[in-house]
N, C-alpha and C positions, 0 to 999 in steps of 0.2 A: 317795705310792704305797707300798702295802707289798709286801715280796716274802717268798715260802715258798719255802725252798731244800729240794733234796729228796736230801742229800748220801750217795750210796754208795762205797763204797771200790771198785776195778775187779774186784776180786774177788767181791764181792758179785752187783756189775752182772752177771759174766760166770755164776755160776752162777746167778740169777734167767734169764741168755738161755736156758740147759741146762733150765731147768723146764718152758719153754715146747714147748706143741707146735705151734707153726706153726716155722717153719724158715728165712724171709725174711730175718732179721736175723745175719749171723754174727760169730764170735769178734771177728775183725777190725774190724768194724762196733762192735761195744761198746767194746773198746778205744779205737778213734777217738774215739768219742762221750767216753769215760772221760778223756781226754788235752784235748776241747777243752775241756770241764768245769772241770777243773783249772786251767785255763788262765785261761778267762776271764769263769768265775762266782765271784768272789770277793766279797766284802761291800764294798772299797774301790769296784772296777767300777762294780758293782750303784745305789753310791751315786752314783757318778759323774753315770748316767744317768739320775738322776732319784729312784729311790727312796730313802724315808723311811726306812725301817727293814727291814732283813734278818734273816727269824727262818728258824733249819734246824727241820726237821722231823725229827722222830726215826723211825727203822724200821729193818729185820732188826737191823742189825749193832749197833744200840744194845739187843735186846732187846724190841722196842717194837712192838706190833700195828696193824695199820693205824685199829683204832678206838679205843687207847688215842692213839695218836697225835691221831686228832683232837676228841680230847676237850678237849686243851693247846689250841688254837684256839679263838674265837669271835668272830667277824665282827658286827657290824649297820651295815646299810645305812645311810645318813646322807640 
């Protein structure tokens, strides 16, 4: 199994929520999410549970657009 990490710093995370115009999700809520992340998606884990190989994917805070990013990838079905 392979895994795509999709690694934000909490600060990121929280002003990506501030872009948003729907409003369901608050400060607090990201935070959260930002702390379990940290926690317990790490590459050791990840391998723990099975997966092969742990690749991050790069975005805002590396500079990196969402299609430059997925240009680094390429999948085929086996």
């Amino acid at each position: 199994m392979t895994v795509l990490r999709f690694p934000q710093s909490e600060a990121d995370l929280l002003g990506q929520n501030e872009e948003r115009t729907r409003n369901d999700v608050s400060a607090a809520d990201v935070s959260a999410y930002a702390a379990v992340t940290r926690r317990e998606v790490n590459g050791a884990r990840l391998r723990d549970e099975g997966a092969a190989f742990v690749y991050d994917v790069p975005g805002r805070g590396q500079g990196v657009t969402p299609a430059e990013a997925a240009r680094r990838f390429t999948f085929h079905r086996a």
